[in-house]
N, C-alpha and C positions, 0 to 999 in steps of 0.2 A: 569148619575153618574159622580162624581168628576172626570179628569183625572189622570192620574198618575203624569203628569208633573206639574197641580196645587196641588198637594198633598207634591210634593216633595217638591216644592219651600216654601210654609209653613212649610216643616216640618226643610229645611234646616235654614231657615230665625229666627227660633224661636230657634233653638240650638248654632246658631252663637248670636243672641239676649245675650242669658244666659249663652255663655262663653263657654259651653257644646263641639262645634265643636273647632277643634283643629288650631292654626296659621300654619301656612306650611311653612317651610323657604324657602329660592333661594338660587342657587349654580351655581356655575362656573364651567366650566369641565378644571382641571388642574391633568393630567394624565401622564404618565412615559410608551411610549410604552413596550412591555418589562415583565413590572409588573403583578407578581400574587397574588391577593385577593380572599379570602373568604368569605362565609354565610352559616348558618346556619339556616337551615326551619323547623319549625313541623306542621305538619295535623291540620285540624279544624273537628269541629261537631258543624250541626248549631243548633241553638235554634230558633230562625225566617229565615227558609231558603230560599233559591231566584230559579228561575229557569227563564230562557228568559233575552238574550240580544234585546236593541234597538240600540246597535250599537255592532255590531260584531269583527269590525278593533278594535279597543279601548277598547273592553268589560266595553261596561257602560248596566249596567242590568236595566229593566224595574222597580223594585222599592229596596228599603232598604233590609240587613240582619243583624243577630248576632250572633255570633257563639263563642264557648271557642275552644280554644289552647289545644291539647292534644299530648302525646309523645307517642303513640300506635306506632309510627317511626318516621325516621327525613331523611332529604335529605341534602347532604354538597355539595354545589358546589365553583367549584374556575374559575376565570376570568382571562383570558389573553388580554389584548389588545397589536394589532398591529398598527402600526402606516401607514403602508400601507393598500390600499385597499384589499379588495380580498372576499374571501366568510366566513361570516361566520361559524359556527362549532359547535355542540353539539354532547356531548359525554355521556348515559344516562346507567349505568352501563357497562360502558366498552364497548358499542355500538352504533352505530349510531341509533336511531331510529327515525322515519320517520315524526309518531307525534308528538313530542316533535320537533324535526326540525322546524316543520313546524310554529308550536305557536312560536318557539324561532323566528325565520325569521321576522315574523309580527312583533314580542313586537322590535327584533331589529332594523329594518327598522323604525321604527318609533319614536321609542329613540334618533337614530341618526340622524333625520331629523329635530328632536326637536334643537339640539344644532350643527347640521353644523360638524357632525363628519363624516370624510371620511374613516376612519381607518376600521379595522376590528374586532372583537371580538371571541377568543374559549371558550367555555363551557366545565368543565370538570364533572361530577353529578352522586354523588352515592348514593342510595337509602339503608339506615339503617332501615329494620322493625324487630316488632318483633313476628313478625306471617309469614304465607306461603303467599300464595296468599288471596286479600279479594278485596272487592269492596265496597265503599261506607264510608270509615275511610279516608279523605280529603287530599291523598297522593297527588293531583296534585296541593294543596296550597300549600304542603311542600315545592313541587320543585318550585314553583313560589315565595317564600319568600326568601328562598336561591339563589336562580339566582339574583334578584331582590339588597338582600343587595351585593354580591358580586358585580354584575357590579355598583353599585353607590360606592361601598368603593373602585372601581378600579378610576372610573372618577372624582368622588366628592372629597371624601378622609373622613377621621375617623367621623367630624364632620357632614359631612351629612347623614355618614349611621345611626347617631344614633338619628336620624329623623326621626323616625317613620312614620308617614303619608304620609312622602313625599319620602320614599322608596315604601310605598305601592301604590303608582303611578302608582310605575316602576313593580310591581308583579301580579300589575291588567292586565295590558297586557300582562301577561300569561295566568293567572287565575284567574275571579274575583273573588274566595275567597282568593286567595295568600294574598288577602289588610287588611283581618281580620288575616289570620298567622301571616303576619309580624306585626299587632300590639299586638298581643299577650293575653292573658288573656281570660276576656271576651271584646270580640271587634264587634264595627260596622261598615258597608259599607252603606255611604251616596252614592244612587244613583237612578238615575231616568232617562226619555229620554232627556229632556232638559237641564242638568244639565252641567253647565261649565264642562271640562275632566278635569283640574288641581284639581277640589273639589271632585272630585268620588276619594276618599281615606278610609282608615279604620281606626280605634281608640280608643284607651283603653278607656272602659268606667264602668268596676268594678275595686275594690280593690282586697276587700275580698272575693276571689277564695280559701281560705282554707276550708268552710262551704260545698265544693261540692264535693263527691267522684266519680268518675266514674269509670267504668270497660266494654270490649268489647266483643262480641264474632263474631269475624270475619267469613264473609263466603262470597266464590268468586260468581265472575257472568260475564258472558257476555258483560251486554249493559254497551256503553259508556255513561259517563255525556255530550259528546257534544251533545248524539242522545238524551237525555233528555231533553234539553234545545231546541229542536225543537220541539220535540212532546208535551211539554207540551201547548203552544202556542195554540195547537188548542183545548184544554178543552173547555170545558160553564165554567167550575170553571173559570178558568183561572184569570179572570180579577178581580173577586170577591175575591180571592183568597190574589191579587196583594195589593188590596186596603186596604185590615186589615192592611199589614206589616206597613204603615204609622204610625198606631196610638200605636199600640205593638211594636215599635222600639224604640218609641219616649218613651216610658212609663217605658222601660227598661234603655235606655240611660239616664231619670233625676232620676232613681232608686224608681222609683214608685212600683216595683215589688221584692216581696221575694225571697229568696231562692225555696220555692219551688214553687212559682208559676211562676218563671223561670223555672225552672225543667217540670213543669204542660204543660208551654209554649211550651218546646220542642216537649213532648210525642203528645199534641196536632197536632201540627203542622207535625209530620210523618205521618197523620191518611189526612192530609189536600194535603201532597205533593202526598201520593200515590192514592189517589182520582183523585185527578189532571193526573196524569199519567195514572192511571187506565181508566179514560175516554177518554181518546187517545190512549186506545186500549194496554198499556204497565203493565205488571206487574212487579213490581221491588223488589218481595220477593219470595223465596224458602219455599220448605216444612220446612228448617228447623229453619229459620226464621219463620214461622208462627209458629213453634210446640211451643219455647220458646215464642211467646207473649201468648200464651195459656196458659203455663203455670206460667207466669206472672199474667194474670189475677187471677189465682185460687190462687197462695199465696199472692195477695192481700187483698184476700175476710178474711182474719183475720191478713193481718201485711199490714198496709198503710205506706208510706213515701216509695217508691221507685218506680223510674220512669226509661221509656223508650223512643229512637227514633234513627231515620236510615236518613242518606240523598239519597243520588240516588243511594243505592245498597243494599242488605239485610244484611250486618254486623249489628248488635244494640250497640246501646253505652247503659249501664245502667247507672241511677244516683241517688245518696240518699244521703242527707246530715246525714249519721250513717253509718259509713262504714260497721260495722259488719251488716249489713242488706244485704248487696251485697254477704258476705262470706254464709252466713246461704241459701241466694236465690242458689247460686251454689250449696249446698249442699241438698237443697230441691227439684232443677231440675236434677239434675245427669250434669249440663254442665260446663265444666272450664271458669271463666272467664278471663281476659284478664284485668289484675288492671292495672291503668293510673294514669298521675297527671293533673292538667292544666298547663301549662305553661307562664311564665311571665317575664322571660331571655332567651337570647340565647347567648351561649360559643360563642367568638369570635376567638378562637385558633382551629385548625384544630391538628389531633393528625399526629405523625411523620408519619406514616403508610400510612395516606390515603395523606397526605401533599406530600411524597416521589412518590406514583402513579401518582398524578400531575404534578408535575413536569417533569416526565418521558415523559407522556403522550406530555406535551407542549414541549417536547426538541427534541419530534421524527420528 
């Protein structure tokens, strides 16, 4: 079979060909110890999803994704750089947490190795959702896009954060889907094992994101996405799995594909990730996540156009390009759903509220 890394280099080579892959600009780090900046992050849901890094430090993933922008929550984080050494610092609703430390640490260390920075950097990161607790609604891109533009519009300044691609760099080394958050919409993450790290970025590659409704019904769960990203590794699927995302990435990114057979794509591809999983011994759905695709299927058997899919948790995102199709399915399963939009900006002002805890916070 093809490898991965001759799959990518065609599939990179032919996007760059046809203008499709994005230029990436360069920047200088001209920064104002002292100074605090902003970002703004929302969730992804994939449509072609990824599971397994070939490089772990840098999170470059064994092959491509796609995923849309959803505001089920958002994460705001703000940046302080110091100009002396010392430890960095994350702050992940008003506490230190450990994991998030710990990704912060890496993506830092290695940012600042990039450009010769000796200084230090704090994290301040509040999580806005609008549900309780869930698993599998792409909260750990939020926080990797918001980290990501904040520290570039601390170092770079205005002009680079509104670089897309090339903030999504810096968001990959939190989270490789942070790269698809921060571009927003529907976006892709060019990546493979061989792939230069400066080209493993994400990139608008629809418009017309009005044609698609979604709605969630969130529900919590135990397992991490990191423990997914191992286990999956050791499927039979696994590889076979790997190698579709080449040609359905690519088919999506020159708009080869509909609306709903984007949509078709997703529901697919949940059915593909928890195979994958399921064969490495994990199941990543609840009773009640099973009961709604069940009854999914029976109000399909007389109303077609609405789709379903989950990435590494049992939350569902529904999608149907007819909204009233989503309201009638709530009303015909007994469950609330949870209406979303996709997202294709992000607010660059922080409100006085959360702007004033930061502040605080970096003055203590």
């Amino acid at each position: 079979m093809t490898s991965f890394n001759d799959m990518g280099e065609t599939l990179l080579h032919g996007l760059e060909r046809d203008g499709i892959f994005p230029e990436i600009g360069s920047y200088e780090p001209s920064y104002e110890p002292g100074r605090i900046t902003y970002g703004l992050g929302y969730p992804i849901t994939g449509i072609e999803k990824f599971l397994g890094y070939s490089d772990r430090v840098i999170n470059i993933a064994n092959f491509p994704s796609v995923s849309i922008t959803t505001d089920f929550s958002r994460a705001h984080a703000f940046c302080q750089s110091l100009g002396e050494g010392g430890k960095d610092s994350v702050i992940l609703d008003g506490h230190s947490d450990d994991r998030y430390t710990r990704r912060s640490e890496r993506a830092i260390n290695y940012f600042k190795s990039l450009y010769g920075i000796t200084g230090s950097f704090r994290f301040f990161i509040e999580r806005e959702r609008r549900y309780g607790e869930a698993k599998g609604l792409g909260e750990s891109a939020a926080i990797a896009s918001a980290v990501a533009r904040a520290l570039v519009s601390n170092v770079f300044g205005e002009k680079a954060v509104s670089d897309d691609p090339f903030v999504s760099r810096f968001a990959r080394l939190v989270s490789g889907s942070g790269t698809r958050s921060t571009a927003g919409g529907m976006s892709m993450w060019v990546s493979y094992p061989s792939i230069r790290e400066t080209l493993s970025v994400g990139f608008r590659i629809r418009k017309d994101m009005d044609k698609i409704y979604i709605a969630a019904v969130p529900s919590a769960s135990s397992m991490r996405t990191e423990d997914a990203h191992s286990l999956a590794l050791d499927s039979p699927f696994y590889d076979r799995w790997g190698q579709g995302k080449f040609t359905s990435c690519e088919n999506i990114a020159r708009g080869n594909a509909s609306t709903d057979e984007i949509m078709g794509l997703a529901e697919k591809d949940f059915y593909r990730i928890n195979a994958v999983l399921m064969s490495s011994g994990s199941i990543i759905q609840n009773h009640s996540s099973l009961s709604l695709i069940e009854k999914l299927h029976e109000y399909r058997k007389k109303n077609s156009g609405i789709y379903f899919t989950s990435d590494t948790g049992p939350s569902l995102v529904l999608m149907s390009s007819d909204r009233s199709m989503l309201k009638e399915f709530s009303e015909y399963s007994g469950v609330e759903l949870l209406e979303g939009n996709i997202i294709t900006e992000w607010d660059r002002t922080p409100c006085a509220d959360r702007l004033s805890r930061a502040r605080k916070y970096f003055g203590s």
